[in-house]
C-alpha positions in Angstrom: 44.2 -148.2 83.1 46.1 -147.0 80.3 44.3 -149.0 77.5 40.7 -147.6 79.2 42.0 -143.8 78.6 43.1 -144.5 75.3 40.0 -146.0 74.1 37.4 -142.8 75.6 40.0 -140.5 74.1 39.9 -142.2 70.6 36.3 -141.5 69.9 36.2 -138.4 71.2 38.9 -137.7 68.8 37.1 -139.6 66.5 34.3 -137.5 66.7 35.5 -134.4 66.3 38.6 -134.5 63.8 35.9 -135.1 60.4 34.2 -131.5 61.2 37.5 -130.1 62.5 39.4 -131.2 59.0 35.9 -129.9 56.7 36.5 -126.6 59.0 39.9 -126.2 58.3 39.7 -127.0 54.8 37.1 -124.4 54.0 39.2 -121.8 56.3 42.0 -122.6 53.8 40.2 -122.3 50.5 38.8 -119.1 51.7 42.1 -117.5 52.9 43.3 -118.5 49.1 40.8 -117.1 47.4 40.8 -114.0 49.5 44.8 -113.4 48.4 44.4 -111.9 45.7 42.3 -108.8 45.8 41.5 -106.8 42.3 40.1 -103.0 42.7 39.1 -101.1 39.9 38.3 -97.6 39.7 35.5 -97.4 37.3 32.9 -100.5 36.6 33.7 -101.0 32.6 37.1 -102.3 34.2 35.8 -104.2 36.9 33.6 -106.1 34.1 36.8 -106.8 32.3 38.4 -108.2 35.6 35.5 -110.4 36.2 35.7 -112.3 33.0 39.2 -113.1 33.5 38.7 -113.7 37.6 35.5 -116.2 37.0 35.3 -119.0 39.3 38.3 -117.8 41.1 37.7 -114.6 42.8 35.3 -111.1 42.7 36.7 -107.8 41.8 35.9 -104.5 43.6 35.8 -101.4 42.3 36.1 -97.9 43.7 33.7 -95.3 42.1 30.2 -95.8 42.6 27.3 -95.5 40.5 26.6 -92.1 39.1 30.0 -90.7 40.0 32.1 -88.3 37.5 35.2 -90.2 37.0 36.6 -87.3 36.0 36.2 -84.8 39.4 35.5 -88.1 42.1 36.2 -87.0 45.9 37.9 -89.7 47.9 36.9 -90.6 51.2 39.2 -92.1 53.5 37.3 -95.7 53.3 38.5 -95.4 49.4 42.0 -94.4 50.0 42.4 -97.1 52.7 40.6 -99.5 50.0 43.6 -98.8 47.2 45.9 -99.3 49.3 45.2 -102.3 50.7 44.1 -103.6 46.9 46.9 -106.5 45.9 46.4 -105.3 42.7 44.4 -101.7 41.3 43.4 -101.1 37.8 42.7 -97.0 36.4 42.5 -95.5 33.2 45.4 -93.0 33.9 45.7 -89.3 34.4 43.9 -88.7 31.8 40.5 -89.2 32.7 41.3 -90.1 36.9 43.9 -87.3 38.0 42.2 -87.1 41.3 44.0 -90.4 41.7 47.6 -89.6 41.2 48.3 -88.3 44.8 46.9 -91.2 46.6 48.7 -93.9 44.3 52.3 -92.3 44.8 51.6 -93.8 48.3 50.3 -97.3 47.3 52.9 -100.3 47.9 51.2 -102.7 45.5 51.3 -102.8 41.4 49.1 -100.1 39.7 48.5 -100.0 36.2 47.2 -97.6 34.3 45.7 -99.0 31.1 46.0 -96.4 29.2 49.7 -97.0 29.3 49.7 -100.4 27.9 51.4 -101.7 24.9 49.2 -102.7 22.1 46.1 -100.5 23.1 44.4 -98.7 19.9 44.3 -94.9 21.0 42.2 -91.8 19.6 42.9 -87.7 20.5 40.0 -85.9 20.4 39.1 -84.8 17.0 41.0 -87.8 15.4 39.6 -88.4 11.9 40.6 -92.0 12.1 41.9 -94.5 15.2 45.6 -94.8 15.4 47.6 -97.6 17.3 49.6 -96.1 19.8 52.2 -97.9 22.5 52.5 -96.5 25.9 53.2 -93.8 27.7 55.6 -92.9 24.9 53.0 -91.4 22.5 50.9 -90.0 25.0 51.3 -86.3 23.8 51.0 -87.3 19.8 48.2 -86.8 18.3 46.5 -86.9 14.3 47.7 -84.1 12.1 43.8 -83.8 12.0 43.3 -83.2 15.2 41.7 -79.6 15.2 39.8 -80.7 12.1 36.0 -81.3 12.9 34.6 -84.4 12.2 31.3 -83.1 11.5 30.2 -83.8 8.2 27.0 -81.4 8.5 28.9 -78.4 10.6 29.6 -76.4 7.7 27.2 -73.8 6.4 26.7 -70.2 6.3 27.0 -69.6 9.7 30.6 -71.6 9.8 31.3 -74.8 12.3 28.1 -74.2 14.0 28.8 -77.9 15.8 32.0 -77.1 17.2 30.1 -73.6 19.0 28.0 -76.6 20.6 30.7 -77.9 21.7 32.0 -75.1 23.4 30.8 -75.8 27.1 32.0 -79.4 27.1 35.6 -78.8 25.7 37.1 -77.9 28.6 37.0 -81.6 29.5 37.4 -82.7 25.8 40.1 -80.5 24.4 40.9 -81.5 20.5 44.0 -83.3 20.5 43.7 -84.6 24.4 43.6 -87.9 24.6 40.2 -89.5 24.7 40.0 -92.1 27.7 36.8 -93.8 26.5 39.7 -96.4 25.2 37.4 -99.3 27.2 34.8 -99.1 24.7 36.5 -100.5 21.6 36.3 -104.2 21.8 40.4 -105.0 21.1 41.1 -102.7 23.6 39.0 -105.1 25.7 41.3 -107.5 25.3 44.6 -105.9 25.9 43.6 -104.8 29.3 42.2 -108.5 30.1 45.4 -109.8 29.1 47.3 -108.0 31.5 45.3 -108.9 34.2 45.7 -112.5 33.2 49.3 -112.4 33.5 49.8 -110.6 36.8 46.8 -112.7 38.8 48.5 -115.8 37.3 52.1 -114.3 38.7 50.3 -113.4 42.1 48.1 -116.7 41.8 50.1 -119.4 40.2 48.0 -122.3 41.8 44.9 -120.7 39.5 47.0 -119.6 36.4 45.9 -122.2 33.9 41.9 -121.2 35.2 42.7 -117.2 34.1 44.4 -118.5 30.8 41.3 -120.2 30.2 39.0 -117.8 31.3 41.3 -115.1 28.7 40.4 -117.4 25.7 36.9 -117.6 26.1 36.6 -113.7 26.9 38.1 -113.5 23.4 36.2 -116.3 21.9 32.7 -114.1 23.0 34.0 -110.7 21.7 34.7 -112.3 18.5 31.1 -113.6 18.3 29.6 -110.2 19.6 32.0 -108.2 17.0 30.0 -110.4 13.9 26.8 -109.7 15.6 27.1 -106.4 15.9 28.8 -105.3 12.7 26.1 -107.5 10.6 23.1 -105.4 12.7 24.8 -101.7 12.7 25.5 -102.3 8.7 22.5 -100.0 7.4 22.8 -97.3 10.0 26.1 -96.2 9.2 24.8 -92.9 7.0 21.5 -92.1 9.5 23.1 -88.9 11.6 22.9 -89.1 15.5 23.6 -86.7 17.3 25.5 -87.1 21.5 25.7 -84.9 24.9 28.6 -86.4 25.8 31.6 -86.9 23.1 32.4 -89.9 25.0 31.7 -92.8 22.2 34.4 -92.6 19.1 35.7 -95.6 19.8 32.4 -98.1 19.4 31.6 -95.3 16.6 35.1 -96.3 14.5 35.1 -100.4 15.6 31.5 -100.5 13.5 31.7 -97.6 11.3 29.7 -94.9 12.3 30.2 -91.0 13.2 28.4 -88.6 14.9 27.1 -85.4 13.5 27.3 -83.2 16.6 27.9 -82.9 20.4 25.6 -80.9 22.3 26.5 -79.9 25.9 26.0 -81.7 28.7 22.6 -81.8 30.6 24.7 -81.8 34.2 26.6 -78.6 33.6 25.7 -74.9 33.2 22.7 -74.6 30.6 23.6 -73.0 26.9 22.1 -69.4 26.2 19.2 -69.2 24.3 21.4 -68.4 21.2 23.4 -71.9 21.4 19.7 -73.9 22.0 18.9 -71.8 18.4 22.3 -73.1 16.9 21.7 -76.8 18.1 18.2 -76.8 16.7 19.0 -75.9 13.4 21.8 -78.8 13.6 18.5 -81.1 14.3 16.4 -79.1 11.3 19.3 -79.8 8.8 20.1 -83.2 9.3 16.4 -83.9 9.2 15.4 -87.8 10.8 17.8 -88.4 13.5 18.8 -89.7 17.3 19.9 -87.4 20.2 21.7 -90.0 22.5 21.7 -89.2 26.2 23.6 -90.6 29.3 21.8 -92.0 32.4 20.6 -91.5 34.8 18.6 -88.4 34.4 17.5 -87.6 30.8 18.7 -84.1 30.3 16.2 -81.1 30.5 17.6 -79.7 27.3 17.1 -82.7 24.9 13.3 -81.8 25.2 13.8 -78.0 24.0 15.4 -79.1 21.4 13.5 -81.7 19.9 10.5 -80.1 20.0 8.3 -80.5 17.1 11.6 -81.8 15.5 11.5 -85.6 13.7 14.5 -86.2 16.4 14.0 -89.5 18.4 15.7 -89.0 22.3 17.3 -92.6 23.5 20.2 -93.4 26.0 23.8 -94.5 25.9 25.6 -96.2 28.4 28.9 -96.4 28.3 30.1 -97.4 32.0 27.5 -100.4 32.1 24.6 -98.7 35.1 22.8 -101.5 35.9 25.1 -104.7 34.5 25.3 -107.0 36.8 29.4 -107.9 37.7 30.1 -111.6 35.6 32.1 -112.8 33.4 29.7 -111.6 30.6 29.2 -108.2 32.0 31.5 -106.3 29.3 29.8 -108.0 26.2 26.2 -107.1 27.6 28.2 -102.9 28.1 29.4 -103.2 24.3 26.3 -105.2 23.2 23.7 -102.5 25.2 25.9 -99.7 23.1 25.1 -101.5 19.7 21.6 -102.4 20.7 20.5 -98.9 21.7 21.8 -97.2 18.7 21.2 -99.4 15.9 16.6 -99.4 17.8 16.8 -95.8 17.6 18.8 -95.0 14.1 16.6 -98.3 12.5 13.3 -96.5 13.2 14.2 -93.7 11.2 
């Protein structure tokens, strides 16, 4: 009887122990992949993280779309998402201090980019970029710091650009460092270097993959950085004026400067006497771009345009709209060069 039992059990076993292994194999390459979890808090990060992730694994990341990463409001769903994070990505205090309380609570690794070594830094009303290492620099700032950088500011009626500036310096205070740090290319590359390291530390069986992955990110910037210096050549003297001072570092990387930052079109609207101010900004610098950021095109760009030769166009700096891949930051940096150079070219 025993040689009967044996042989109903064998293809029964038989039958069942192809799916059962195909099952269990798949249940195994998903609970690898889901080890390592990256959370970012704002989605020019989570762009970097997915170039040096691709093929292995998808990063999150914790602000919506639209949302001010300066004044965000966590909701317990976010707080219980960064601290479950294996690993969580922020620009630092100085642009995400709603953060700080939350993260004095989290177990894993946090890093604040902003405090890595290497990273080329700027302080608001920096005349020039300046290289700066960590947290140990963080207060330093350019001698010309309270200097404007407005080449057409000056006239009778004194640093008419810097009273423009008025309602969007309390965010933006000269000599505060500026956090935009994500939109200079080499900066790019600092950050994605980190995250290399500490998903091949956390993920050892997919190290070589991030290494790889880190090389051609760099490869592709280098590419985009000839592309866009050769196209943004003959705009570099056509003024342009922003409503958010939130692009110096793309401006310095490919040699451009704005003339003037006008308040923002979400806050508190300027008096009638500051739209006067800003229009004559727009009069005296003749042909020129007023950049705005989405997603609403800000009632005030349209007063003060008006019969003016002043062309309105948008900036995105935080990538609405990319979709999340490895080439997600170059089409961010690439959008930035695009937009400008269409709208200063048809001057």
């Amino acid at each position: 009887m025993l040689p009967i039992q044996s042989k109903r059990v064998l293809p029964v076993f038989r039958l069942f122990s192809l799916p059962l292994l195909v099952v269990l194999t798949l249940l195994g390459s998903t609970a690898a992949r889901a080890e390592v979890t990256v959370l970012t808090s704002i989605k020019p990060l989570q762009l970097i993280a997915a170039a040096v992730q691709d093929g292995v694994g998808e990063p999150q990341v914790l602000l919506p779309a639209g949302a001010s990463a300066h004044h965000y409001a966590l909701r317990p769903s976010d707080v219980r998402q960064i601290r479950s994070a294996d690993l969580f990505y922020w620009i630092g205090p100085d642009m995400e201090s709603f953060l700080e309380p939350v993260l004095k609570a989290r177990k894993g690794p946090s890093v604040a980019v902003q405090s890595l070594p290497g990273l080329t830094l700027r302080h608001f009303g920096d005349t020039h970029v300046e290289a700066h290492h960590g947290d140990d620099d963080h207060e330093e700032h350019d001698a010309h710091a309270h200097e404007s950088h407005d080449p057409h500011a000056h006239d009778a009626h004194g640093d008419q650009t810097a009273t423009a500036r008025d309602e969007h310096d309390h965010a933006h205070r000269p000599g505060s460092l500026d956090a935009h740090l994500w939109l200079l290319p080499v900066n790019a590359r600092v950050i994605a270097t980190r995250m290399a390291g500490e998903l091949a530390a956390i993920d050892p069986a997919n190290a070589r993959r991030y290494q790889a992955n880190l090389e051609a990110f760099a490869q592709r910037l280098d590419v985009l950085d000839q592309r866009l210096q050769k196209r943004l050549s003959d705009t570099r003297n056509k003024p342009f004026f922003v409503f958010h001072e939130a692009y110096d570092y793309f401006e310095a990387a490919y040699g451009l400067q704005h003339a003037g930052v006008f308040s923002a079109g979400g806050e508190a609207q300027p008096g009638a006497r500051h739209v006067a101010e800003m229009r004559q900004l727009l009069e005296q610098a003749g042909p020129s771009c007023v950049f705005h950021e989405p997603p609403a095109r800000p009632r005030l760009a349209d007063s003060l345009v008006r019969g003016l030769p002043v062309n309105v166009a948008e900036l995105d700096a935080m990538g609405h709209g990319i979709e999340v891949t490895a080439t997600g930051y170059e089409q961010l940096i690439e959008n930035l060069g695009g937009s400008l150079a269409e709208c200063l070219e048809s001057l």
